[in-house]
C-alpha positions as CSV (number, residue, x, y, z in Angstrom):
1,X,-61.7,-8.4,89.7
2,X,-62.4,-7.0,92.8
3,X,-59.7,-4.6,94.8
4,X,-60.6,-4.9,98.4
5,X,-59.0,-1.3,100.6
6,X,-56.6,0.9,99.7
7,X,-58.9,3.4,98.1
8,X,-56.8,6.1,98.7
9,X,-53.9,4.5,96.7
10,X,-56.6,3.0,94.0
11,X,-57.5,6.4,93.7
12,X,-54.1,8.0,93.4
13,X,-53.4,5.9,90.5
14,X,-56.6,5.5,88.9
15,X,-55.9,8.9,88.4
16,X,-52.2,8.7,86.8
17,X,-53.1,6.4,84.4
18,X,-56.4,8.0,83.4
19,X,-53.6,10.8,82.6
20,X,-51.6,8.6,80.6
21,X,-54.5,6.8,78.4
22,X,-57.2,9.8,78.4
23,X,-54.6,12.6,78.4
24,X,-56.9,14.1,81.2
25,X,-55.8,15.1,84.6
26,X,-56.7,16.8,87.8
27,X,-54.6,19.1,89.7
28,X,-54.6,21.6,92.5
29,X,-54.3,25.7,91.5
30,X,-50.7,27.0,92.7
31,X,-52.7,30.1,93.7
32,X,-56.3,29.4,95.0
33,X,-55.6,25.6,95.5
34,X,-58.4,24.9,93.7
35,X,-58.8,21.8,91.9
36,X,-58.9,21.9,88.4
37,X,-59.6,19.5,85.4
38,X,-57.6,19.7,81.9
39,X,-56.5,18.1,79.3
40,X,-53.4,20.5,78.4
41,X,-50.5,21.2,80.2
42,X,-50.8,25.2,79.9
43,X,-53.8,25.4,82.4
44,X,-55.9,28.3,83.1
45,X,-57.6,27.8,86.7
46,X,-61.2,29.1,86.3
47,X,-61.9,30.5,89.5
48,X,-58.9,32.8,89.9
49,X,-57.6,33.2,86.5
50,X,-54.3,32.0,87.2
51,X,-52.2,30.2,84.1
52,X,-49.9,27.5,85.3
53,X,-47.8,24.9,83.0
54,X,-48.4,21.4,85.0
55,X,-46.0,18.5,84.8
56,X,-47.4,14.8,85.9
57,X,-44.9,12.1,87.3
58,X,-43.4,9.7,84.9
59,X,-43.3,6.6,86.3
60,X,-45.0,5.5,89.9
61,X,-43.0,3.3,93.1
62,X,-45.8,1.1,94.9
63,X,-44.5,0.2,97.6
64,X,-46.1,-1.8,100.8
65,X,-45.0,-5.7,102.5
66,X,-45.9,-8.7,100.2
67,X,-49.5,-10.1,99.6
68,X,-50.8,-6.3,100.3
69,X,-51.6,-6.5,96.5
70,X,-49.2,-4.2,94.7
71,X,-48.9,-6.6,91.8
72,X,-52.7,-7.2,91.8
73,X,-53.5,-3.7,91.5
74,X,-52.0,-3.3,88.4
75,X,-53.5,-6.1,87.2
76,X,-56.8,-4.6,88.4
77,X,-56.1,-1.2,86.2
78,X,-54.4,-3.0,82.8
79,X,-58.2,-5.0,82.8
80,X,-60.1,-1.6,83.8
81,X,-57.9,0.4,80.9
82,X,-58.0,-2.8,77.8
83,X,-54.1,-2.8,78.1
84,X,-51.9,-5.5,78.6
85,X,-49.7,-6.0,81.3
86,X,-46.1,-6.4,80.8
87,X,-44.6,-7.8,84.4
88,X,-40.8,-7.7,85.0
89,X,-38.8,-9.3,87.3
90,X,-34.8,-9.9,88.5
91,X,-35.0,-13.2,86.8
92,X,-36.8,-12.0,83.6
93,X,-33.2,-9.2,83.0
94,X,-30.0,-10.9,83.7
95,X,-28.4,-10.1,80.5
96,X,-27.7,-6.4,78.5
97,X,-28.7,-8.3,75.7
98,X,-31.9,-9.0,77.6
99,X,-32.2,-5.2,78.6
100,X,-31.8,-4.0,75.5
101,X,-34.7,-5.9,74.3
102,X,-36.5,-4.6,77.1
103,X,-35.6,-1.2,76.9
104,X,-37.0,-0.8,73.2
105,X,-39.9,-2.7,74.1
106,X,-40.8,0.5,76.1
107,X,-41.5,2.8,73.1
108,X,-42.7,-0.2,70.4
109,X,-46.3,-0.4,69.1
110,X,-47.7,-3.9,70.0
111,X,-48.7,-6.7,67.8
112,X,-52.3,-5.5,68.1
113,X,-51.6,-2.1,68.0
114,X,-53.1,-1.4,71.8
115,X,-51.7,0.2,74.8
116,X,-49.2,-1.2,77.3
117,X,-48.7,-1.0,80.9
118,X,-45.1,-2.3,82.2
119,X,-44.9,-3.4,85.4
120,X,-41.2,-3.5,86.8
121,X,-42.1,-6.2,90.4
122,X,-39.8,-6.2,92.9
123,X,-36.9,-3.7,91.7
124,X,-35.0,-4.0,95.2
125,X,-34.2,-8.0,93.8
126,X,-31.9,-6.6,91.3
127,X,-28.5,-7.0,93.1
128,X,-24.9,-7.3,92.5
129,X,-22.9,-5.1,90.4
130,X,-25.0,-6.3,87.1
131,X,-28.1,-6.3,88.5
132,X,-27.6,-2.8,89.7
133,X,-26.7,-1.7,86.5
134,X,-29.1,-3.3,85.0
135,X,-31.1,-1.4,87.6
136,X,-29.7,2.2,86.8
137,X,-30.5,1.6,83.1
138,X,-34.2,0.8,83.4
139,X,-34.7,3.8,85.9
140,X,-32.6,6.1,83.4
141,X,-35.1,5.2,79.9
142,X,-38.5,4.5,82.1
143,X,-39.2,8.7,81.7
144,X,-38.9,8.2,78.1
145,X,-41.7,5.6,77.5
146,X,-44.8,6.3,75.9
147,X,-46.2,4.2,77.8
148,X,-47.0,4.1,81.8
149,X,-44.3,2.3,84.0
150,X,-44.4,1.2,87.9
151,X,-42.0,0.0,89.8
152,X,-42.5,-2.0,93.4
153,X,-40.8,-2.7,96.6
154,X,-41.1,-3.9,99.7
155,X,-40.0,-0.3,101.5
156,X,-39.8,2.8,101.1
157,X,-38.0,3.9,98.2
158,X,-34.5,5.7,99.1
159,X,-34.3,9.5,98.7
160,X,-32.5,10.3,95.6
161,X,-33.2,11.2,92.0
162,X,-35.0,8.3,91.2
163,X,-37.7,8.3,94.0
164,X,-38.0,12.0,93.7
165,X,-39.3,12.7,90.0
166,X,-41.7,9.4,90.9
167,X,-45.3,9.1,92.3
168,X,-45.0,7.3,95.5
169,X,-48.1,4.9,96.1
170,X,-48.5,3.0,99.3
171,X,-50.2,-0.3,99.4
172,X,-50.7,-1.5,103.0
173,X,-53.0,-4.5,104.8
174,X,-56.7,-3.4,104.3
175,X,-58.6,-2.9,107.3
176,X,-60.1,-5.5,109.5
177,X,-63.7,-5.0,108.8
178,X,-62.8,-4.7,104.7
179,X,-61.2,-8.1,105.0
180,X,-63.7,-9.7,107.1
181,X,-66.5,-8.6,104.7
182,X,-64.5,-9.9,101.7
183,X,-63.9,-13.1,104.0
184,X,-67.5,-14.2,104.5
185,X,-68.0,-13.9,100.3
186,X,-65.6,-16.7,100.1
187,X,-67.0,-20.7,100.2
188,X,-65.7,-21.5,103.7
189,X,-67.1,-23.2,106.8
190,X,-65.7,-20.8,109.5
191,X,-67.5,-18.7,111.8
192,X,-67.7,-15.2,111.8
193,X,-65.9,-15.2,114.8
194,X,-63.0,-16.8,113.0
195,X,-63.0,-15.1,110.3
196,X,-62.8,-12.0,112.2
197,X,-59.8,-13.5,114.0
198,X,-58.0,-14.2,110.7
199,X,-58.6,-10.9,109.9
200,X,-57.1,-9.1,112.4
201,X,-54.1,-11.2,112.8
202,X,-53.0,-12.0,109.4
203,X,-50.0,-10.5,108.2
204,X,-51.2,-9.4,105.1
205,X,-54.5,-9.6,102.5
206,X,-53.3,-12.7,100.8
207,X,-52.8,-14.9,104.1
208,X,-56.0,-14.3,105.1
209,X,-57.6,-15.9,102.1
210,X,-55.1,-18.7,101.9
211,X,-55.9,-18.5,106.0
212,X,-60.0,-18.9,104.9
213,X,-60.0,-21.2,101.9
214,X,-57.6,-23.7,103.5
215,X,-58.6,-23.5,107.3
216,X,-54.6,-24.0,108.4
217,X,-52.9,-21.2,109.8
218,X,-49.7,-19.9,107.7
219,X,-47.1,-20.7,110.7
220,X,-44.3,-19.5,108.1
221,X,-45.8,-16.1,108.3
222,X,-45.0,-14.0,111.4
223,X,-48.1,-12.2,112.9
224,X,-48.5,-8.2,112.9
225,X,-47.1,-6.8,115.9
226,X,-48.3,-2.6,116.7
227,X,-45.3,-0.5,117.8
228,X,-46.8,-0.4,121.5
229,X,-46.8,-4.0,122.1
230,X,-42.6,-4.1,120.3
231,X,-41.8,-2.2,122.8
232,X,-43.5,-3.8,125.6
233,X,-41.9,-7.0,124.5
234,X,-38.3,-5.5,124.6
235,X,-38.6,-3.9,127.9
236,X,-39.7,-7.2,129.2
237,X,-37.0,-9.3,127.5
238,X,-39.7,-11.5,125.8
239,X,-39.0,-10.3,122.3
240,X,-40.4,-13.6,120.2
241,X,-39.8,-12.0,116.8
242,X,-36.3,-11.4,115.0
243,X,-34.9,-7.7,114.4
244,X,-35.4,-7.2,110.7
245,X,-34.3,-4.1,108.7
246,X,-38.1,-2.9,108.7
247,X,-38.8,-2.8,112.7
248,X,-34.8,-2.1,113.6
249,X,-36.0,1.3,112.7
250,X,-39.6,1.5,115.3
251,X,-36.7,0.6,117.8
252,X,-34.4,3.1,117.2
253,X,-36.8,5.7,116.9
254,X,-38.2,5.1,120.2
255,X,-35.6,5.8,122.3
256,X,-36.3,8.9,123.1
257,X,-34.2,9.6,126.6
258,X,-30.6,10.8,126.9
259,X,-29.8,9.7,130.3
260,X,-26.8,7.0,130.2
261,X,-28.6,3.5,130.0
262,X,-30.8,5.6,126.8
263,X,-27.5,6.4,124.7
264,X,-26.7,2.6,125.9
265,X,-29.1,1.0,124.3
266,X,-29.2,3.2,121.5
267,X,-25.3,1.7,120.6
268,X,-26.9,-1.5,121.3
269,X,-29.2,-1.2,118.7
270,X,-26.8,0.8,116.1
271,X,-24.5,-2.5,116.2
272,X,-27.3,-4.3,115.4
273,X,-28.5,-2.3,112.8
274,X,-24.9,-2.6,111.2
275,X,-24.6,-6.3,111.4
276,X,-28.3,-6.1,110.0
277,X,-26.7,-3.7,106.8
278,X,-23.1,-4.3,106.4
279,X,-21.6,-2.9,103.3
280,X,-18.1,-4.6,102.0
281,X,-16.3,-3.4,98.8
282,X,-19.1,-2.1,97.2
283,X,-21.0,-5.5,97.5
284,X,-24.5,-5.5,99.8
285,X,-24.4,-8.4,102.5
286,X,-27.3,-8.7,104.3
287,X,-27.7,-10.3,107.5
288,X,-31.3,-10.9,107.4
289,X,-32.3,-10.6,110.9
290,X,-30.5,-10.5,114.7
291,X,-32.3,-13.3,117.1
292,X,-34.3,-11.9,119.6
293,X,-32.3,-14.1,122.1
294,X,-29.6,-11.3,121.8
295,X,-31.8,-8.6,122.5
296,X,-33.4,-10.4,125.3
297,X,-30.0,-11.4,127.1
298,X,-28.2,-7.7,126.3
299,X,-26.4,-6.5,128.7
300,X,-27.5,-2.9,128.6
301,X,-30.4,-1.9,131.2
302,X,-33.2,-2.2,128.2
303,X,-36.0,-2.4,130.9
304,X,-35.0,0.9,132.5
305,X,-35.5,2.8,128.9
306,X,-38.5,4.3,128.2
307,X,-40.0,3.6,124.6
308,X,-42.6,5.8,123.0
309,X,-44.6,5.4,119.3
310,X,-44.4,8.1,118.0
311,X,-46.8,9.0,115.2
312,X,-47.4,11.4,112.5
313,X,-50.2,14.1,112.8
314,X,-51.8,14.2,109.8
315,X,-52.0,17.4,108.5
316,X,-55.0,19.0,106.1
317,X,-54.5,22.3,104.7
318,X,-57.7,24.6,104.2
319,X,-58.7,25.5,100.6
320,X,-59.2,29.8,100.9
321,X,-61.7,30.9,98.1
322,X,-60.2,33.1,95.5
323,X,-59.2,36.5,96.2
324,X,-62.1,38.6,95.0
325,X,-60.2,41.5,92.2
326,X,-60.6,45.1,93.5
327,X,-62.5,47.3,91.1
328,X,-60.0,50.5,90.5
329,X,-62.7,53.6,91.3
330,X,-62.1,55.8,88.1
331,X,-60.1,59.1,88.5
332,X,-62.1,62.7,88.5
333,X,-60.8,64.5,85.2
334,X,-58.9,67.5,86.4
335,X,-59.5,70.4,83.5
336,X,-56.6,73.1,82.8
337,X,-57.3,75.9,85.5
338,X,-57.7,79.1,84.3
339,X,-57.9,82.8,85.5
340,X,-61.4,83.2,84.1
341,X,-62.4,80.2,86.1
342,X,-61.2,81.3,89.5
343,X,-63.0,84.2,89.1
């Protein structure tokens, strides 16, 4: 099995569950942040002396859009590790009777007596008042497993307790010149020219290859779309592309004037973001996307609003070397004074 980009989340979790199965970790010193390698929680950093109790995440939330290969990669790691792979879905636990079986799955030896790695796909598909529940239960007893759990979604998880004791792992579209190198492995008749092309304007990893193996472009797929060229689109009322719940938020974001045809179009855009979202007695309705004919034919003066992308700076923080201990200079031994020694 190959994995093809995302080396920094390959990494990330190569790591957790090298944790999990090894009992070995690496983590950064508190104090000289230094990275250090043990294999017990009561760590002793050797460079600064420094003794730290370390806690690793319980459970992990891939997240990234579909065919990005969040499912795949933990395929990739239960072959790496000899485990097998136990994959969970909305349909798989309708029932408590189901979920019970489940839940004492989680800390059961198997029939071979090996490790296991559960895999819970898709957990944003549980919906309704049982599905949620169902939900709530599986996020309350995954801490308690002996064995590794991940979870997946489509976005980023929501703050609360959940996401927060969890190691968040983003699995997003490999780069262009990764897929096109993987591309030209495959048994296709396509120039490199092409294959470049499907590259670059594939939504995601897996419509590529189907993209290259079948030569037919995926018309059910929208194409990738930057932030910069969004916005162009909407200030010239050409928006070809419906406003989902994942660019609803680009859009907001980039309204960044005050004047009166800003705060305007910012309204605009709430009411769409609430028909997008609507909730309703404690039931979820969603109104999948708004039709970019709206947007296009709004009254509000959306080609007088300035948009901007605004991105991130990443930042890096600077490892200092440990603080060098100060040798205490010994005292002078002052003797009882005497008469005969002033004299």
């Amino acid at each position: 099995m190959e994995l093809v980009g995302n080396f920094r989340a390959k990494r990330t979790l190569g790591d957790w569950l090298t944790e999990k199965y090894k009992g070995t970790f690496s983590v950064k010193c508190p104090e000289c942040k230094i990275p250090v390698i043990s294999n017990d929680k009561f760590v002793s950093c050797p460079h600064c002396g420094h003794g730290f109790e370390y806690e690793g995440k319980p459970y992990v939330i891939i997240w990234g859009n579909s065919g990005n290969g969040k499912t795949f990669i933990c395929e990739y790691f239960a072959e790496f590790f000899g485990v097998e792979l136990y994959r969970v879905t909305a349909e798989d636990i309708t029932t408590k009777q189901e979920l019970n079986y489940f839940l004492q799955s989680l800390n059961t030896t198997s029939l071979d007596g090996g490790d296991k790695l559960f895999l819970i796909d898709d957990f944003h598909e549980f919906s309704g008042r049982l599905g949620k529940s169902l939900m709530r239960d599986i996020q309350k007893y995954a801490p308690q497993s002996r064995y590794p759990v991940i979870f997946t979604c489509l976005e980023y998880p929501k703050t609360d307790d959940f996401s927060k004791q969890a190691l968040i792992v983003y699995m997003g579209k490999p780069f262009k010149n990764q897929m096109f190198d993987y591309l030209k492995k495959l048994n296709t008749t396509l120039s490199d020219e092409e294959l470049y092309d499907i590259a670059e304007n594939s939504v995601s990893f897996r419509s590529a290859v189907l993209t290259a193996k079948t030569c037919v472009k995926n018309e059910c797929l929208l194409p990738y779309v930057s932030n910069r060229a969004l916005y162009k689109s909407i200030n010239e009322r050409n928006l070809q592309e419906p406003i989902t719940v994942r660019n609803i938020r680009k859009i907001f974001k980039g309204i960044s004037g005050v004047d009166d045809a800003s705060i305007s179009v910012m309204k605009r855009f709430a009411d769409f973001d609430f028909k997008i979202k609507r909730y309703k007695d404690s039931f979820v309705s969603y109104y999948r996307e708004v039709d970019p004919f709206l947007v296009n034919n709004m009254v509000e003066p959306i080609q007088k609003v300035k948009l901007d992308a605004t991105y991130k700076k990443p930042k890096f923080k600077k490892i200092k070397p440990p603080k060098k201990e100060k040798k205490e200079k010994p005292k002078k031994e002052v003797s009882n004074a005497t008469l005969d020694a002033w004299f």
